[in-house]
N, C-alpha and C positions, 0 to 999 in steps of 0.2 A: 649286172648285179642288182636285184634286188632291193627293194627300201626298207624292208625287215634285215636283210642280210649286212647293207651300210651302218645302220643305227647300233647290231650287235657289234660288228667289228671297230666302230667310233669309240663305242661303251669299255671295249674291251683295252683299248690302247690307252683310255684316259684313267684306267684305275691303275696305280704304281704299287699297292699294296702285296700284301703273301699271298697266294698262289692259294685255290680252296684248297683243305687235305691236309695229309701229311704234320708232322710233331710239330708243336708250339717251340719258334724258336727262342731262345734264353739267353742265348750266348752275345756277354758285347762284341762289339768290334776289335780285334786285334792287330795290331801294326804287324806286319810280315816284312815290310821291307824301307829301306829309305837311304834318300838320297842327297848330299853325301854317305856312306855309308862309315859303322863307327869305329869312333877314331884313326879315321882317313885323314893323312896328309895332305893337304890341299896347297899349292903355289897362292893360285888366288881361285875364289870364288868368286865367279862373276854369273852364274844361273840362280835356277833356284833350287829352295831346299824341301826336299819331297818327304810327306811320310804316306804310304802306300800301308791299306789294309783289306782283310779277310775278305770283305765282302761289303755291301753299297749302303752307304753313312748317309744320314740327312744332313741338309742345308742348316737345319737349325739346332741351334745347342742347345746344352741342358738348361744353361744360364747366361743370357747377355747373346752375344754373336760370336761366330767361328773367329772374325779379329781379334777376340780377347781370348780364346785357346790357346795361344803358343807367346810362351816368353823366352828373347834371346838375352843370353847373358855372355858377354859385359853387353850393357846397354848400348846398342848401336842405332840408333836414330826409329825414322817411322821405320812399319813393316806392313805390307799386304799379305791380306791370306787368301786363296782361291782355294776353290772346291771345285772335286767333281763325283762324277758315281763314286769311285772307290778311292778319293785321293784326296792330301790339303798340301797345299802347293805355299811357300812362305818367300818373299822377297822382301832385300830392305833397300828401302829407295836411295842410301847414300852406299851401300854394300859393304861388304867387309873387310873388315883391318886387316892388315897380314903382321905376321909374328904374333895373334893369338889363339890361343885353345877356347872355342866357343862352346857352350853347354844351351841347348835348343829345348825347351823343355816344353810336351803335350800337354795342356790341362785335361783331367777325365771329365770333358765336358761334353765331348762326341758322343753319338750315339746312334746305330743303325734304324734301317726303315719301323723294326717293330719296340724300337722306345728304347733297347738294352743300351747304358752309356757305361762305356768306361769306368774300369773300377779303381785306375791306379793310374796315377800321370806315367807317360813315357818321355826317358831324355836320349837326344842324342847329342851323341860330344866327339866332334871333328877338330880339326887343328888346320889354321892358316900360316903356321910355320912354328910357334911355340910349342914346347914339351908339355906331353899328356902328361905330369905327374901327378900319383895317385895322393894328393892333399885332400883334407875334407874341414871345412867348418860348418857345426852344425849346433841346433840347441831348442831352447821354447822362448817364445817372445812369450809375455802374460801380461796378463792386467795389473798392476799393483793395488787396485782397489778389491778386486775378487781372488786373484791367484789362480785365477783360471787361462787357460792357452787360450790366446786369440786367434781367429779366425780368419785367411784371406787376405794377411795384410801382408804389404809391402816391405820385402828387407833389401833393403842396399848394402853392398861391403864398396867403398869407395878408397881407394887407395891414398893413404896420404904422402906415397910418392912422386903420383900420376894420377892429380884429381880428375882425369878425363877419362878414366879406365871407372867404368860401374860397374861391380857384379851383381845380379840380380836373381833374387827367389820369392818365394809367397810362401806363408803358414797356410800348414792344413789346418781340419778342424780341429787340434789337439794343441794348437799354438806350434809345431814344430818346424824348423826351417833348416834345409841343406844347400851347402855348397858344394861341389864336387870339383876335382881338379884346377881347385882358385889354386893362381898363383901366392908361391910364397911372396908375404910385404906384411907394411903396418897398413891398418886399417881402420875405417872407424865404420862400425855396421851400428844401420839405423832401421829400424822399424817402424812406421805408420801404417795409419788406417787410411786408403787413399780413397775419399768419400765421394769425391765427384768425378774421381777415375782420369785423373788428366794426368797422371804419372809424375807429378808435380807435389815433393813436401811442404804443406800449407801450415805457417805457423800454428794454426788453432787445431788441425787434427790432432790425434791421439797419434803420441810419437813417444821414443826412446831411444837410447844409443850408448854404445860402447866402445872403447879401442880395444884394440891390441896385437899384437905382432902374431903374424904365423909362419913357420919353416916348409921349404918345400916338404913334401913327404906328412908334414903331422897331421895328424887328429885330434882335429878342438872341438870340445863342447863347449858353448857359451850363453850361459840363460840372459835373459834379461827382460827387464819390467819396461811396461809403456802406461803411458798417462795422460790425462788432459792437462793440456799445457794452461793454466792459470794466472791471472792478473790480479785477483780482489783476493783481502787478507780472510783469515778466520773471524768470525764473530761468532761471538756467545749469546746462544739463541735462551738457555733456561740453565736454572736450576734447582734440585730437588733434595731434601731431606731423606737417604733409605735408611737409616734410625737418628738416635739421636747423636750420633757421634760419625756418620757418613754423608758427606755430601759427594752427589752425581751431576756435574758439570755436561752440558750438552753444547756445542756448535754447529757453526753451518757447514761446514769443512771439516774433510779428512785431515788428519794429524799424523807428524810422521813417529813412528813406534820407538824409533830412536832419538826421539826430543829429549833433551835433559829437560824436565818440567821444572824443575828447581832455578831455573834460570828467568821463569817468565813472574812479572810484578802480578800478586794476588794479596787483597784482601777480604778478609769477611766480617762484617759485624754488624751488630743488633742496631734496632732503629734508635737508641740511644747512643750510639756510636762508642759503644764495647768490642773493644776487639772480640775476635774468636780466635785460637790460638791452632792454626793448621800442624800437624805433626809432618804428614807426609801426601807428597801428589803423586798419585800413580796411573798410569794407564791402565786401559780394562786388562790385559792381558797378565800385566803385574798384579791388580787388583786380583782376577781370577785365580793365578799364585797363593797370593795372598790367604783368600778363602779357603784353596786349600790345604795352606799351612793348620788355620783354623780347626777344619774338619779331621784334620789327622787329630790334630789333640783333643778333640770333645770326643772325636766315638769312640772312647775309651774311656769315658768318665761314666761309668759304673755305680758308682759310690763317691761319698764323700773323701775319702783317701786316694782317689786318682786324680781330684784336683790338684792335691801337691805333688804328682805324679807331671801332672800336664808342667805348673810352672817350673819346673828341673828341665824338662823337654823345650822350654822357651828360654829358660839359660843356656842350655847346647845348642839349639838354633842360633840365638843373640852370637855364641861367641866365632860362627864360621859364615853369618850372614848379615840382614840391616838387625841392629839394634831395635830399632824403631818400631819396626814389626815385630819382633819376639815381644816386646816390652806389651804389644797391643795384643798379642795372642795371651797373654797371660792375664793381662786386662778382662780380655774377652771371657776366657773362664772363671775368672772373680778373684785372683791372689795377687799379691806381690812378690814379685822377684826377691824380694831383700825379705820379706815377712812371708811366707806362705802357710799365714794363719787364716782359717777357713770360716768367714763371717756365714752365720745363718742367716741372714737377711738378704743376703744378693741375688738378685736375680736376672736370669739369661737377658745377656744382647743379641740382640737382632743386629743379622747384618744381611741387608735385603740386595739381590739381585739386580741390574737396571732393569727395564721392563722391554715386551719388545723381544723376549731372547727367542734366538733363531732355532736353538737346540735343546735338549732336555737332559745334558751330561754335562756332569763336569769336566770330563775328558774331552778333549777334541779328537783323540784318535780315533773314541770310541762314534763318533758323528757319521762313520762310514764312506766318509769322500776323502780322497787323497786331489796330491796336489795337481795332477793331470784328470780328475774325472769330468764329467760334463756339465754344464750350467749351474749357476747358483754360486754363493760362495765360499770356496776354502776352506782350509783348516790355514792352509799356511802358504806359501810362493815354493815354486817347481825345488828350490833348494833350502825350504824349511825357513822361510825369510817369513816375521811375523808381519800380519797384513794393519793396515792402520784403523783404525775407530776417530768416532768424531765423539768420544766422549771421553773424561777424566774423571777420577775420583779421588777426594780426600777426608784425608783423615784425621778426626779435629784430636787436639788436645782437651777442651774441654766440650761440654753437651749443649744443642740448642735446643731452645725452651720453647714448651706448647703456646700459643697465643701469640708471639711476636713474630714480626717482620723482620728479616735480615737480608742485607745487601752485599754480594759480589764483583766485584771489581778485576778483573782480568788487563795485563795490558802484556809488551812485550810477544806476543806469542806468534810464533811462525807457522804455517799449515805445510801439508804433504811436498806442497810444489815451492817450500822455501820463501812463498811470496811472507813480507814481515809484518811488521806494526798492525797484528792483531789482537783483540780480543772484546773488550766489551764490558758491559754495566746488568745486573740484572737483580731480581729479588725474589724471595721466597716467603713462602709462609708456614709456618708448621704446625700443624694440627693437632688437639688435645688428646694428649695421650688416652688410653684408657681400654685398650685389644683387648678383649676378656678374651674371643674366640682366638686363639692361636692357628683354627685352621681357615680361618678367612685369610689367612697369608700366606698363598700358596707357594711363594718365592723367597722366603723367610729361611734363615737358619737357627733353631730353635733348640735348644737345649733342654730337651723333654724329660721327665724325672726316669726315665728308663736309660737315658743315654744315649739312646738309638736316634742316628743322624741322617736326614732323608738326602741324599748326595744330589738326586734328579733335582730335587725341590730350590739347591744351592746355587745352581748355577749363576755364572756371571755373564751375558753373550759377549760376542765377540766383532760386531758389526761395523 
């Protein structure tokens, strides 16, 4: 042989690549076959478990290693994974239980010689003596601070029968997560983010969890929120005048949506130590309500004769919702409830926006992202659950004054994660009246002698 003839045929055996020619292949790899095969009744398992495809896979995954491809559920101790040209071979070093239905599930993280990976996990589901029956629990793990599905994270269903039975899945990238053929029991499913991958819930990861009973045979959907699990309370980092009769309370923490606010110690008053008389505490999302209680009844005032139109409309509101607020919407367009005699001299309240807003509507629906779209966040949680803000607003009884310093006092107040004895000290300053331009307040609700009420310009965010 030749030294031309050895160096081509050397050349030739070390390139693994496609062959020159012929169609650009596309296609992922496919599992064609596997062993056990499914829902095969097995005495015992004591080999291994093969999944066999189309044609010849790389050694290397999309993400991570072929170890992290295959998850067995119920959790049965370590597992190996082997490779070869066309195959991943899975054992687990303590091996399997008998009397149960085990669910083996691919990650699409394979991928053949020319890059195509997997576009959808494969499961297979054998039996070590327990019945395959067709039970499902499934649903969205999300974030409670975005409302968006989480990613990749870790769900357990642990029996609170038989804490030593784990069933195990993973969200996709839409937060969703399935169980197939889990036995019927009580449960309690938890979800984390398993951050340093040791399969191990770490108190400080982002976690969640729920119970609840399921029947052989049902189909549950179960959403649920995860969160950072926290220690330090809420503190109140500022606050702000958005006119003269709206204070905007800002924190360091998330707030939970269903805080009764009327429960936590607040005061406010001038540097003379006058009180100021709070009417009502609301969250942004009430607040946002609020405003557009407001806006229904100003773009309608036309003329001087639909103010007494407006306060009639805040006695009907008053008499099937809060007082409080009708009395302040009628406030807002200039009359009295008892008197709706029309002084010439009044003029429009501003009722300003927080700053910072993420959107340009006053609708959330109108925002364009539902509760499963991708990044960013929400309008609401996978079942219309309102997400929380780190800010409140109130609403004084009487007006604070240009020139002076006034001090807020918070105390009482819980954050998202329950932690207590929050809140805080803070002060403001309010600046001298005197907006000739109306349009240097792009955020303002203005009550313009046409009537016409800019909605985009109202909004409240929701962050």
């Amino acid at each position: 042989m030749s030294a031309a003839l050895g160096i081509t045929l050397a050349s030739s055996c070390a390139q693994q690549g496609a062959p020159p020619g012929g169609p650009e292949d596309l296609r992922p790899p496919i599992v064609v076959r596997t062993v056990p095969d499914t829902f095969e009744l097995l005495g015992t398992l004591d080999g291994l478990i093969r999944f066999e495809f189309d044609e010849r896979i790389s050694e290397r995954s999309s993400s991570g290693t072929l170890d992290n491809a295959v998850i067995i559920s119920p959790r049965s101790g370590e597992l190996v994974v082997g490779h070869d040209s066309r195959s991943l071979t899975i054992e687990l070093v303590d091996g399997f239980r008998p009397g149960l239905v085990y669910r083996v599930t691919l990650l699409p993280v394979v991928r053949d010689l020319f890059g195509n990976q997997m576009r959808d996990p494969f499961e297979l589901v054998f039996s070590t003596g327990g019945e395959t029956i067709p039970t499902t629990l499934a649903g969205i793990a999300w974030d409670r601070i975005t409302g968006s599905g989480v990613n990749d994270y870790k769900v357990w269903a642990t029996s609170l029968d038989d804490d030593s039975i784990v069933h195990v899945a993973v969200t996709d990238n839409q937060g969703v997560y399935a169980f197939r053929y889990i036995p019927g029991a009580s449960y309690e499913i938890t979800a984390f983010d398993d951050r340093n991958a040791d399969a191990v819930l770490d108190m400080m990861e982002i976690q969640g969890s729920r119970r609840l009973s399921i029947e052989n045979g049902d189909t549950v959907f179960l959403n649920f929120p995860v969160l950072q699990p926290d220690t330090t309370p809420a503190t109140l980092v500022s606050a702000s005048a958005l006119d003269s009769v709206t204070l905007l309370l800002e924190f360091d923490d998330y707030l939970d949506p269903a805080l009764v606010l009327e429960t936590i110690g607040l005061t406010v008053t001038s540097e003379d130590s006058t009180v100021v008389v709070v009417d009502s505490i609301l969250h942004e999302h009430d607040y946002l309500a609020y405003v557009a209680m407001v806006m229904d009844s100003l773009v309608v005032l036309d003329s001087l004769d639909a103010v007494s139109q407006a306060a009639a409309m805040a006695a009907a509101i008053a008499a099937e919702s809060d007082s409080i607020i009708a009395d302040s919407i009628a406030s807002d367009v200039g009359v009295s409830q008892d008197d709706p005699e029309i002084l010439e001299d009044i003029e429009p309240v501003r009722r300003r926006g927080p700053p910072d807003l993420e959107g340009r509507s006053a609708s959330l629906s109108s925002r364009g992202v539902g509760p499963n779209s991708v990044g960013g966040r929400q309008g609401s949680g996978p079942d219309g659950e309102q997400l929380p803000a780190k800010r409140i607003i109130l609403l004084l009884g009487n007006s604070v004054l240009p020139d002076i310093t006034y001090n807020v006092v918070i105390n009482d107040l819980e954050n998202l994660y329950a932690v207590p004895l929050g809140g805080g000290e803070t002060s403001f300053f309010v600046a001298p009246a005197g907006i000739a331009d109306t349009a240097d307040v792009s955020d303002s609700i203005l009550v313009p002698d046409t009537g016409v009420v800019d909605t985009v310009a109202a909004e409240v965010g929701t962050r």
